[in-house]
C-alpha positions in Angstrom: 88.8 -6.7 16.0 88.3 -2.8 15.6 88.8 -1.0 19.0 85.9 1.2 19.8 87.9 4.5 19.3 88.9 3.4 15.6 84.7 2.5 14.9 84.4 6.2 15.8 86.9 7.7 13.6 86.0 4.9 10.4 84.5 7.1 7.4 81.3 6.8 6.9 79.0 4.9 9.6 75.8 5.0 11.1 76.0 3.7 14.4 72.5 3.6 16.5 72.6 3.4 20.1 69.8 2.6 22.4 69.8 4.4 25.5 67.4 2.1 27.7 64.8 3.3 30.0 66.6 6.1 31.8 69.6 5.3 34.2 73.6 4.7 33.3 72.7 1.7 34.6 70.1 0.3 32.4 72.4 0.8 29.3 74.0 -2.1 28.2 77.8 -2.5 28.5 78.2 -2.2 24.1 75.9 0.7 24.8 78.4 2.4 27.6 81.2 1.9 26.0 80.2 3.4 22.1 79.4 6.5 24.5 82.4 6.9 26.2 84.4 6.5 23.1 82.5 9.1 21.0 83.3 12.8 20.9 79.6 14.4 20.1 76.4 12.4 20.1 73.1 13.2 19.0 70.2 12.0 20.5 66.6 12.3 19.1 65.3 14.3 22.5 67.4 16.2 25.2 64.2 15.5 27.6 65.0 11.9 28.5 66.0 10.8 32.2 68.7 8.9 30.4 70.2 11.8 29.1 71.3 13.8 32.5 73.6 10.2 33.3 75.6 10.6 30.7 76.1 14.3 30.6 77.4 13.5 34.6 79.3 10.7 33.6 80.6 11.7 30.1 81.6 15.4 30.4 84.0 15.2 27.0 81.0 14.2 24.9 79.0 17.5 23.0 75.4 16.2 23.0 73.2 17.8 20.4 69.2 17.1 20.6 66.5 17.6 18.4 64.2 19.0 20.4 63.9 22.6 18.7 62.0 20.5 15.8 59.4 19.7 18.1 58.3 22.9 18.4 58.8 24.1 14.7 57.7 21.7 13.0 53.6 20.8 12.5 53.4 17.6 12.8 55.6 14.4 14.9 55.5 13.0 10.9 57.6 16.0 9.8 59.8 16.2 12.8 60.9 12.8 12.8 61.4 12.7 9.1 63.8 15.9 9.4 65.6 13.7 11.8 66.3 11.2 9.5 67.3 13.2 6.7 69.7 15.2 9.0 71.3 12.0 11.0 71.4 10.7 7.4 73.8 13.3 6.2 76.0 13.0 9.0 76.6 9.8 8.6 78.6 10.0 5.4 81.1 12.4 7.3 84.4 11.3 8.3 83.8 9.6 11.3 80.2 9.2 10.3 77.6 9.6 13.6 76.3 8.1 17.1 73.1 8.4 17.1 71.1 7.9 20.8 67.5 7.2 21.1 65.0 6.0 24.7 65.0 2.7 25.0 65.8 0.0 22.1 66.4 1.2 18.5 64.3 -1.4 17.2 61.2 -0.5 18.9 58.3 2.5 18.2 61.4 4.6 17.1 59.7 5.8 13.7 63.2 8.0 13.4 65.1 5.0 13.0 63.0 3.2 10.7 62.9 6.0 8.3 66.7 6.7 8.6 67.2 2.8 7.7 65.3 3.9 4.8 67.5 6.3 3.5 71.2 4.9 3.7 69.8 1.5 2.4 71.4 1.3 -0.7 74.5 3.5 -0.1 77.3 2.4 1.1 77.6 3.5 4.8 78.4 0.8 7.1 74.9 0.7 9.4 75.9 -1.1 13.6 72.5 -1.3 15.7 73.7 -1.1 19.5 70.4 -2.4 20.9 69.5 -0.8 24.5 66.9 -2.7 27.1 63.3 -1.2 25.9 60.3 -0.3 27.3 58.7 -4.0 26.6 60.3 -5.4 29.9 59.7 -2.5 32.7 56.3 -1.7 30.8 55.2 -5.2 30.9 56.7 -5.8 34.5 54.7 -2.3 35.7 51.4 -3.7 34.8 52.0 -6.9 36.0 51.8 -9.8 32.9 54.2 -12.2 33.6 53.5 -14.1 30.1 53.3 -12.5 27.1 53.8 -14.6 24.5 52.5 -12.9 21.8 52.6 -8.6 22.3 52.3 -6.2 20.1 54.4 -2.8 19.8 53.3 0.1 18.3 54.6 4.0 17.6 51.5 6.1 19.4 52.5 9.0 16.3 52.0 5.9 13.3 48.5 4.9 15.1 47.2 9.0 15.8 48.6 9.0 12.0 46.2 6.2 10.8 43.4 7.5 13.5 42.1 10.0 10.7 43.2 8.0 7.5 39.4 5.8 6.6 41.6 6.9 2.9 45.1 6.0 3.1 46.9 8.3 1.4 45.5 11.4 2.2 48.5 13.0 4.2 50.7 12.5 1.2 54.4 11.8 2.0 53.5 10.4 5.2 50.5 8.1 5.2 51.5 6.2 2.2 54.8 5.0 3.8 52.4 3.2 6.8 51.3 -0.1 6.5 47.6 -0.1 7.6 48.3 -2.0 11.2 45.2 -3.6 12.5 45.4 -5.1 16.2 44.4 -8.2 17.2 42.2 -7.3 19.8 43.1 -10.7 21.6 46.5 -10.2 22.6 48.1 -7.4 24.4 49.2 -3.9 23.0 52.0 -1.6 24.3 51.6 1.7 22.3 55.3 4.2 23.2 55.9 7.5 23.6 51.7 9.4 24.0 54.0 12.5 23.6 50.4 14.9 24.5 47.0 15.0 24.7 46.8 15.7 21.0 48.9 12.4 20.1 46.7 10.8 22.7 43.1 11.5 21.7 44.5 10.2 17.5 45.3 6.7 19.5 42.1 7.0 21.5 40.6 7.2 17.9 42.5 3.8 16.3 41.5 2.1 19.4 37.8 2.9 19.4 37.9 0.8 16.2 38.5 -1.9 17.9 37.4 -2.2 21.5 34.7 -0.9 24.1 35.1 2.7 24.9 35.1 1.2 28.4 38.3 -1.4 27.9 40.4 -0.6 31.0 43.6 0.3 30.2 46.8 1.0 32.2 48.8 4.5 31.7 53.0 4.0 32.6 55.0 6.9 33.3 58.9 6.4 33.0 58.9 2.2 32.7 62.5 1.1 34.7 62.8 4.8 36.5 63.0 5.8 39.7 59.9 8.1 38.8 57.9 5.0 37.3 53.8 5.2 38.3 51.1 3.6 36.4 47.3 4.2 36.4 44.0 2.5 35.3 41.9 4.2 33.2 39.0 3.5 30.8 39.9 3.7 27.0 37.3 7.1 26.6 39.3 8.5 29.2 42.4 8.6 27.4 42.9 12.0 25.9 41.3 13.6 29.2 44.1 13.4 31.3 47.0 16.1 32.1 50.0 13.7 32.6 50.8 12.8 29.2 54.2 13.2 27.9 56.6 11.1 25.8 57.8 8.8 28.7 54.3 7.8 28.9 53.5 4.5 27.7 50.0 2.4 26.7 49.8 -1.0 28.1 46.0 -2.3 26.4 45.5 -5.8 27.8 43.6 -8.4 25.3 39.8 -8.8 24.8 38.4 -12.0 25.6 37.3 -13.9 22.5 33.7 -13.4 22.9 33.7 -9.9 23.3 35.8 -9.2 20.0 33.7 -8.0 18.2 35.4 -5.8 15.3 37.7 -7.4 13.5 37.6 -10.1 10.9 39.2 -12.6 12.8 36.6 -12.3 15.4 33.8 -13.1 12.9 35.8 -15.3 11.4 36.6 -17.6 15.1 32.7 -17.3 15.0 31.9 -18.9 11.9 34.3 -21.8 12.9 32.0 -21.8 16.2 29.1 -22.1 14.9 30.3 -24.9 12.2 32.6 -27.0 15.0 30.8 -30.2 17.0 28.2 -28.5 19.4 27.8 -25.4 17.5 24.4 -24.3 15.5 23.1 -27.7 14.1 21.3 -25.4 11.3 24.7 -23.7 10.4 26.8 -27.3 10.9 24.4 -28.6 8.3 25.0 -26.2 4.9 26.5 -27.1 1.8 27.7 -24.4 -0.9 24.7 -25.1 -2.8 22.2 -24.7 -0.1 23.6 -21.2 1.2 23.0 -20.0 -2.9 19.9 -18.4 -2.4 20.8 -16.9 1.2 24.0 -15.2 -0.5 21.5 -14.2 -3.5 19.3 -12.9 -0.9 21.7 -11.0 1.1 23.3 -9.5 -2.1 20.0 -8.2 -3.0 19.3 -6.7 0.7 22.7 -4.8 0.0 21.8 -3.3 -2.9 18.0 -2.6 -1.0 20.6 -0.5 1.8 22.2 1.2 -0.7 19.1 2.6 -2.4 17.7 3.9 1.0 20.8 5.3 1.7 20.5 4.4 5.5 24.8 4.0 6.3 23.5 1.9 9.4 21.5 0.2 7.6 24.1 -0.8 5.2 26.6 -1.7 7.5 24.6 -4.1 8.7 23.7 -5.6 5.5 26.9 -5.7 4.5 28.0 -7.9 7.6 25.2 -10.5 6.9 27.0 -10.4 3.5 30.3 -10.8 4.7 28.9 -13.9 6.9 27.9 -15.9 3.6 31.7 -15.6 2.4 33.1 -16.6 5.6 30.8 -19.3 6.0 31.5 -20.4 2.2 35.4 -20.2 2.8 34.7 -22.5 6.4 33.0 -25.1 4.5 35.5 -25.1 1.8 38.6 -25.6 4.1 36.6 -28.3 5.9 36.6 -29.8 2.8 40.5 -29.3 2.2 39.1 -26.8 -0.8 40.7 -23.9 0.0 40.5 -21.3 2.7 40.0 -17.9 3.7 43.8 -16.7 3.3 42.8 -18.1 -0.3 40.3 -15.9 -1.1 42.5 -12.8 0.0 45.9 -14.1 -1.8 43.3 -14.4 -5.2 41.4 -10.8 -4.7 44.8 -9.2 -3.3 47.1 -10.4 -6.5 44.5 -10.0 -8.6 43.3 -5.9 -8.1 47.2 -5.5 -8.0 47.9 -7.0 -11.5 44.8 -4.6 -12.8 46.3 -1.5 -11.2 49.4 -1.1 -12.7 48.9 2.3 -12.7 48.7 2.2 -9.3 51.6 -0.1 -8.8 53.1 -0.2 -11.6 54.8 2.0 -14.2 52.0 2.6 -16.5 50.1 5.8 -16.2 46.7 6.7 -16.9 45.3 9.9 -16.0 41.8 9.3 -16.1 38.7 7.1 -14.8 37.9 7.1 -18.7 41.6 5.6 -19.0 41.3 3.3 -16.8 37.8 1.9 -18.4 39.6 1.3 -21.7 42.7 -0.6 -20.6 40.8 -2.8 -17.9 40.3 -5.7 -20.5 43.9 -5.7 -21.4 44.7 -5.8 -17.5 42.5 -8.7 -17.4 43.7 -10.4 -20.6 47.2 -10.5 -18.9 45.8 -13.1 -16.6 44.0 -15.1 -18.7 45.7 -14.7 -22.0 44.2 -17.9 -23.6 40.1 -16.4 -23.6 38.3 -16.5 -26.3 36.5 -14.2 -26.2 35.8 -10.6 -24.3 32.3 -12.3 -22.9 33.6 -16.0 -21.1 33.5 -15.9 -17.6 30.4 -13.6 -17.8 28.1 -15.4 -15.1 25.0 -17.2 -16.5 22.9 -16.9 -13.6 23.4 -13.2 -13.7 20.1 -11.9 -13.9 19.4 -10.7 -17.9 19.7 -7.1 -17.0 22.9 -7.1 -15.5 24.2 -9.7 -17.7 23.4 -7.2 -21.2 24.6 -4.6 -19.2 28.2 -6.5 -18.6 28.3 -8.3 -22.6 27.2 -4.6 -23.8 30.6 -3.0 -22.2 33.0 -6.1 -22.9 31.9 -5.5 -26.2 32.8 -1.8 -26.1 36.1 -2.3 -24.2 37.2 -3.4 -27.7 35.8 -1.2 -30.2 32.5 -2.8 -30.5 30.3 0.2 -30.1 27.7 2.9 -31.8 29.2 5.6 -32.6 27.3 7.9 -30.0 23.9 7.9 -28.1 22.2 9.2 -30.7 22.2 6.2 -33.1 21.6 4.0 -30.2 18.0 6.0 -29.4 17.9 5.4 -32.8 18.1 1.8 -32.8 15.3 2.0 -30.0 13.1 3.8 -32.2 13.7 0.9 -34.8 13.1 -2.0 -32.6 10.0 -0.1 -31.0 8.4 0.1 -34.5 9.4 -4.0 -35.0 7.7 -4.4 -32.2 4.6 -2.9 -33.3 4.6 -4.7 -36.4 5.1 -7.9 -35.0 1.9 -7.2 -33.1 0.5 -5.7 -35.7 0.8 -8.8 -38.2 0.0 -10.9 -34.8 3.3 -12.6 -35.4 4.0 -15.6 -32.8 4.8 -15.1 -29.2 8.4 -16.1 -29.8 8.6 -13.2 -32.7 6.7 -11.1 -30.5 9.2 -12.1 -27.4 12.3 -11.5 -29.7 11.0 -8.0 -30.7 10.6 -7.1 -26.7 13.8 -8.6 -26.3 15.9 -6.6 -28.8 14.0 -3.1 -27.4 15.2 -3.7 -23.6 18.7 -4.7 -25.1 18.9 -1.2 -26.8 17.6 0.2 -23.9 20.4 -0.8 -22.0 23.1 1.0 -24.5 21.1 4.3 -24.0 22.1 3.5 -20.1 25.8 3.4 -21.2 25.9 6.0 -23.0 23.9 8.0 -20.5 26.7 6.5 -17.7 23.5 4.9 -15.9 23.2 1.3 -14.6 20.0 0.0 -16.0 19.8 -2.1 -12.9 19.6 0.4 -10.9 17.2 2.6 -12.5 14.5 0.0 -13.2 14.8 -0.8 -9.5 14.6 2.7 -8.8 11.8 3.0 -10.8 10.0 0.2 -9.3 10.3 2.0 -5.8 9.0 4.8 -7.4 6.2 3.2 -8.5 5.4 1.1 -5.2 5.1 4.5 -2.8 2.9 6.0 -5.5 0.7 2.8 -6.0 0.8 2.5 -2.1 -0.2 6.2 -1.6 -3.5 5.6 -4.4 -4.0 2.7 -2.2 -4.3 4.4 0.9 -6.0 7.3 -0.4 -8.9 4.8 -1.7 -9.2 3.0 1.8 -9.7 6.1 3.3 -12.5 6.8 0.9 -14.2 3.6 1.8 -13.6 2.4 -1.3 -11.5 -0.4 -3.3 -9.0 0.3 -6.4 -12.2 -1.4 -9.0 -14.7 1.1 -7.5 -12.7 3.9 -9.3 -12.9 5.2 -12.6 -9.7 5.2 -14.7 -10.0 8.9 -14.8 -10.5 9.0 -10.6 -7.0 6.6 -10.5 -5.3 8.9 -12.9 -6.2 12.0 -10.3 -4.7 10.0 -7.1 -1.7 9.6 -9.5 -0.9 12.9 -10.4 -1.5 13.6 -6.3 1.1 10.6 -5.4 3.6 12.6 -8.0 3.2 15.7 -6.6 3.8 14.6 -3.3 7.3 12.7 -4.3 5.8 9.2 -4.1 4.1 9.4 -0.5 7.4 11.1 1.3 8.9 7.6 0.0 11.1 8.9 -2.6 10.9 12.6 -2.7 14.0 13.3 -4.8 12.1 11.4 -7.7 9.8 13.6 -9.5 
């Protein structure tokens, strides 16, 4: 076995050493002993009480820090990631490098996990010297004597993600951050608050989750002498002057009824309502009865959407969001599948038609993306047909053109520009008329109609307009105005039949130049 002294001097080698909570006592013995035996050592912050000990107690060792990076560099992201780089240099020396950090290695040290990073793949030797970590005096401070199931977290990853609704957005950074969302039931220990600034970005994450009020407890220096701990409301979090990187966020677990924002809380309620003695109403639906309530709730999304009330939609959306956790519940009932289904299909599946995204394959544009989407999906299910299977039958007939009319084009079946297709409206329009005209049956008559609203919806496409969306625009449109004439007619003492067509046509034009009764001013 390799003494100590010779670990030190073997070319090339990372070793990591946790340095415990903040006495020469709380290291570990491996710990002590990798320190005594190591000429320089360089520790991720000078201002740790664990760091005083050992200059007292191992005056041969040159300790650097990295402190001078907090206070030139912009952001923890940057600082920590200039650690990595540098520790990750030094370790292919002769010798190779100790490297100290608070507490265990393996916990809320983002500077370890993104030196890991870099040597993994070279050939320098890596040795983890694990130190006791904040869990145990943290957990012990605020009193939980079983945690089976806690959750760490870096409080510089969460004031990261606080801002990102887009990941991605602080590019180099962002993108290497799984998004991490709590579950609200169990407890959360978030390390190293640093400041009020790193603070108020955790407030942030946290307000996603839980009550502004959730009562929180504040630690100072866990397992130190110093140690103090204070209960606080979650608002007051980024209010409070005592806030430095020996400060650690003990968030104690919601109770199941009051979790209210995550997916597993709506989905624990859906299995509520469905168990024995939950909602006889909701025990009692089948996939085919909830089809017109998912119909209906689609259709009150698409209503948000157009009044362009976000609360509004939010709230749609969620009765949405019901009717496929409700679906999923009733098919795992029925050994069918379940909801960890549904994600596995949608999750594999938007992968496999972004390889642009995580793939090799480039495409620089939206316009890019349109054309190769049916060979993305082709990939899957290399055996179709034809560009229109799988298009829904009970799609309604507008949406359903709409879809066949671009499947079509995705693969060269398409007028050569918008033009020809207002064109093609023109000639059906005249069919039309000649149909009627000759008094041709209602099926001719119905055909005719049928080929001028399919042309129609190419002149959408071309235009880059959903047809769907317009007519239903349209019919707004035409309800405030109608509903305006209405009113204007009551207030005349009067009904709609006691009014000339050329007294109608005069409330019209007023409706128009009012924007639809205030109902839809941004149509004209």
């Amino acid at each position: 076995m390799e003494s100590a002294a010779e670990h030190s001097h073997a070319p090339g080698r990372l070793t990591i050493v946790g340095l415990g909570p903040g006495t020469w006592e709380g290291l570990t013995i491996e710990a002590a002993a990798i320190l005594r035996e190591a000429s320089e050592l360089y520790v991720r912050t000078g201002i740790h009480p664990s760091i005083d000990p050992i200059r007292s107690q191992l005056t041969h060792v040159h300790i650097h820090s990295f402190d001078v990076l907090y206070d030139t560099l912009p952001t923890l992201g940057d600082v920590y990631e200039r650690i990595a780089e540098e520790i990750a240099q030094l370790a292919g020396r002769p010798g190779g490098v100790v490297y100290a950090v608070p507490g265990s290695p393996s916990l809320g040290e983002t500077s370890v996990r993104l030196l890991l990073e870099k040597v993994r793949g070279t050939d320098i030797p890596v040795r983890l010297v694990q130190g006791l970590s904040f869990v145990e005096p943290v957990l012990a401070s605020a009193g939980v004597t079983d945690a089976s199931w806690v959750s760490v977290m870096d409080a510089t990853d969460l004031a990261l993600m606080a801002g990102e609704n887009a990941v991605g957005e602080v590019a180099g950074v962002i993108e290497r951050l799984p998004w991490r969302a709590p579950i609200p039931t169990s407890p959360i220990l978030v390390s190293q608050l640093y400041d009020r600034h790193t603070a108020s970005g955790v407030k942030l994450w946290l307000g996603r989750y839980y009550p502004d009020t959730h009562q929180i407890q504040l630690i100072h220096a866990p397992g130190t002498p110093d140690a103090s701990w204070r209960a606080i409301a979650l608002y007051e979090l980024d209010r409070l002057d005592k806030i430095d990187h020996l400060t650690t966020l003990f968030v104690p677990p919601l109770p199941d009824d009051e979790n209210f924002r995550t997916f597993s809380g709506l989905m624990n309620l859906t299995r509520t309502l469905r168990a024995p003695g939950g909602c006889p109403w909701d025990r009692e639906q089948t996939h085919a009865s909830l089809k017109p309530h998912l119909l209906e709730e689609t259709y009150e999304v698409l209503d948000a959407l157009d009044e362009g009330d976000p609360a509004l939609l939010a709230e749609e959306l969620g009765d949405l969001l019901f009717q496929i956790t409700i679906h999923s519940q009733i098919a795992a009932e029925e050994d069918e599948f379940t909801i960890e289904d549904v994600f596995e299909s949608v999750l594999r599946k938007l992968i496999g038609r972004h390889p642009h995204v995580f793939g090799d394959v480039r495409l620089e544009s939206a316009q890019d993306v349109r054309h190769a989407w049916e060979s993305f999906k082709q990939r899957e299910k290399p055996k179709r047909a034809s560009v229109l299977e799988q298009i829904p039958k009970g799609l309604p007939a507008l949406p359903q053109s709409n879809l066949m009319q671009k499947r079509a084009s995705s693969v060269g079946f398409e007028w050569p520009g918008l033009g020809e297709v207002i064109s093609k409206v023109e000639e059906e329009l005249e069919e039309l008329r000649q149909a009627v005209h000759a008094q041709e049956p209602k099926e001719k008559q119905r055909e005719e109609y049928g080929d001028i609203l399919f042309a129609l919806v190419s002149v959408a496409r071309h235009l880059k307009l959903d047809p769907e969306e317009a007519l239903r625009l349209a019919n707004r449109k035409f309800a405030a105005r109608f509903q305006y004439v209405e009113s204007r007619v009551t207030v005349l003492g009067k009904s709609l039949r006691d009014l000339s067509p050329s007294e109608l046509d005069n409330l019209w034009e007023e409706a128009k130049a009012l924007g639809g009764g205030m109902a839809i001013s941004q149509d004209t």
